[in-house]
N, C-alpha and C positions, 0 to 999 in steps of 0.2 A: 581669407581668414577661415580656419576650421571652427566648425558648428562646435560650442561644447553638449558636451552629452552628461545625463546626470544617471547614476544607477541605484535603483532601490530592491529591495529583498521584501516583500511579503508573504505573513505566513497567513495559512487560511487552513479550516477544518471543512469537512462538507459531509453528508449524506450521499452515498454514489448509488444510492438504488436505482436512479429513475436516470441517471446517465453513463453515455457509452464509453467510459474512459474520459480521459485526458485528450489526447490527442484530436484535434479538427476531423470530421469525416463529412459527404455528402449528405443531408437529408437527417442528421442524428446528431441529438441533444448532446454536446459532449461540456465539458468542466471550463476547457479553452476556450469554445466557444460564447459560453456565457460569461468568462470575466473577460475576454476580448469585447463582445457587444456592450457589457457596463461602463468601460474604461471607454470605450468608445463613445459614449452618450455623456460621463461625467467629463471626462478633457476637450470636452464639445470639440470632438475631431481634429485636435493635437496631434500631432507624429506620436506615435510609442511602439513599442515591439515588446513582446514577454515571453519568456524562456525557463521551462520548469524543471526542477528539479530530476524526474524522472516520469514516467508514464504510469499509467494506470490502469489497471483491464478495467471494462463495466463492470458497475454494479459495487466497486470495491469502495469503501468510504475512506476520510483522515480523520484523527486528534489533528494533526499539523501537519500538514504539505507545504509546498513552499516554491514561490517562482520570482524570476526577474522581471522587473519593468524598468525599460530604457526609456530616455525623454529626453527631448529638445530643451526645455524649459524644467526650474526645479519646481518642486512642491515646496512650500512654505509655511504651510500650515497640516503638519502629520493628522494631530485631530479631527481638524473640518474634513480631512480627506477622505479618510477612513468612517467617518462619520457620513458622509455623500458617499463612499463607494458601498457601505453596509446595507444603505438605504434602498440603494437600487438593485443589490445580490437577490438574486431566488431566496423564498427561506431555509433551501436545505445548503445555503452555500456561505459561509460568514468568513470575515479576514480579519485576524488576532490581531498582527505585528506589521509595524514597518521601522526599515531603518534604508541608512543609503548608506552605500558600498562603493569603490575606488573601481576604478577600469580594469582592475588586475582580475578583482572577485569573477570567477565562474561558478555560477550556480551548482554548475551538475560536476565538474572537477572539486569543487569544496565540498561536497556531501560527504560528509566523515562516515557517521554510523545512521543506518535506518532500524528502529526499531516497527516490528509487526508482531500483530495481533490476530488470529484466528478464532472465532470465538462459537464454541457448537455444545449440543446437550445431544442425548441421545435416549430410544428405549419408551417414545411418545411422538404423537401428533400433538404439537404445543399452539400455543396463541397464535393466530396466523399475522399479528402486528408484528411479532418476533422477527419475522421473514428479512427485514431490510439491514439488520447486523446480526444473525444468529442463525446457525444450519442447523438443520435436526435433523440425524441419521434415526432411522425408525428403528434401524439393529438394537439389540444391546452391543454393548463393548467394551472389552475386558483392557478396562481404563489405565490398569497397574501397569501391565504390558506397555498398551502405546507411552507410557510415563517413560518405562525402560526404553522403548526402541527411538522416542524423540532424542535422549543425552547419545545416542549414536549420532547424529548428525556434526554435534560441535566436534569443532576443529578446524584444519585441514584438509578436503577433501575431492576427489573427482567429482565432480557436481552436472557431467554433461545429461546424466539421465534422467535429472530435473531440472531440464529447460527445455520448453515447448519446440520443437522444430529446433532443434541443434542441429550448426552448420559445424564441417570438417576444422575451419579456423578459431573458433570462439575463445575463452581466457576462462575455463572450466574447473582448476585449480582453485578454488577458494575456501575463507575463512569464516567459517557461523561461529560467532562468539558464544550464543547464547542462544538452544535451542530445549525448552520444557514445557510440560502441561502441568496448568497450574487448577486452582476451581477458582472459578471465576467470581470476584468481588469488587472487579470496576463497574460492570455492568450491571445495572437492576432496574427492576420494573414489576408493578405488580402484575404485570400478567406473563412474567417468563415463569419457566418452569422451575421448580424447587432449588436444581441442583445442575450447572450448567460449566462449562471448561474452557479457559484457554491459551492454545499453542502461543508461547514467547518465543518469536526470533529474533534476534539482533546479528546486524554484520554489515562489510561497507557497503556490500551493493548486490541486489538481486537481479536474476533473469527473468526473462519472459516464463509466467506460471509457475515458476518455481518452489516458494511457500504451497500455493495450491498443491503442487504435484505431490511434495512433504507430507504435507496433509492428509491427501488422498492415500498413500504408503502407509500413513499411522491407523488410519480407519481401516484398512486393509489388514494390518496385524490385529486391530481390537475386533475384527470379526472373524479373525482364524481364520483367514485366505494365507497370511505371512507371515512370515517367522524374523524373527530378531539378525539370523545367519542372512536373510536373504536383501536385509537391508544393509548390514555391512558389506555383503557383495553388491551391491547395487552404488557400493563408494568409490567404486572399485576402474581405475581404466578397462579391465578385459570382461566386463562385466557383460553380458550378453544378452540380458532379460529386457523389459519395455517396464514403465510405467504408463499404465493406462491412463488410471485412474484421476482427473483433475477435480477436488475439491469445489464447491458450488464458489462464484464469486461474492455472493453477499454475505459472508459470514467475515470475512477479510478487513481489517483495519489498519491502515498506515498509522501508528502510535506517535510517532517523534522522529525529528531528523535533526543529527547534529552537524555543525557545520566545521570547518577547520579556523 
């Protein structure tokens, strides 16, 4: 007789300063690792497997992430669960939501739309607590500009020159629904700086450093290295130039992820 399997979706936010991505590594703190070890101590060594959403560079934080947990045996009580999985999270790691999903759900195939957040000031050495979600370019920068040169990116576009180590096969072609710099009024604290900004992207699915690379393009025009022309060609398949420039990772927020 085949084992049933039961599947559940949780969403969780964290703090990613002090960890190295998502993904399991040798010798380093990563996100996986700590909800694999809590899961592992709360289903006092149950079978489970967990399967996220998508990956994460260090250092980048969530509003809401989200990953699968498989099991031999159901959860019966959501509450208590979440209530004993909270308990035993680091504190920069908590988990929202659970629901349970059918054998069809795939976490990383249902991912509809991800919204991201970049969040930076510029033109000061600011609070150094700032550091773990906020970049501060010491430049000024001519903020109107990067406003104009972000609404280049929505659309449709070649997108291979913002993606870290792009191979000759990748699926490059794609759609930013929603790329602008806003000023910043999620974020506060009395000890950020007056006057602080940030980049909104939304779209199905990003590549490796890609938002960063954006980023790094936009601070590039607001310090008059780039021009508006040079980012429309950089949309472009024959486009021949590099971006260098990767944006710091701790300024970067997974905002929400909708599912299908």
């Amino acid at each position: 007789m085949m084992q049933k399997k039961y599947f559940y979706v949780i969403t969780i936010q964290y703090l990613g300063y002090r960890f190295h991505g998502w993904q399991k590594q040798p010798n380093l703190k990563t996100l996986h690792l700590m909800i694999d070890r809590t899961l592992n101590f709360i289903l006092d060594k149950k079978k489970f497997k967990t399967l996220t959403s998508g990956r994460t560079d260090a250092m980048v934080s969530a509003e809401s992430a989200a990953f699968e947990l498989f099991l031999e045996e159901p959860i019966d009580d959501f509450d208590a669960f979440m209530a004993l999985f909270n308990y035993n999270l680091p504190q920069d790691l908590r988990a929202l939501t659970i629901k349970e999903v059918d054998s069809k759900f795939n976490i990383i195939q249902h991912s509809k739309i991800k919204e991201y957040l970049y969040v930076f000031a510029f033109g000061g050495k600011f609070h150094p607590f700032c550091a773990p979600i906020l970049t501060t370019i010491l430049d000024p920068l001519d903020i109107e500009l990067m406003k104009k040169a972000a609404r280049l990116f929505e659309g449709e576009h070649f997108l291979k020159h913002y993606c870290y180590r792009p191979t000759d096969n990748g699926i490059y072609n794609r759609t930013i629904l929603k790329c602008e710099i806003v000023e910043n009024t999620i974020y506060t604290a009395n000890f950020f700086p007056e006057q602080s900004y940030i980049l909104r992207v939304k779209g199905k699915g990003f590549m490796r450093n890609q938002i960063r690379l954006m980023m790094g393009a936009l601070i590039e025009i607001g310090q008059g290295k780039r021009t508006l022309a040079d980012i429309e060609a950089s949309l472009k398949p024959d486009f021949e130039g590099h971006n260098h420039y990767i944006a710091p990772a701790s300024g970067l927020i997974l905002k929400d992820i909708e599912f299908e």
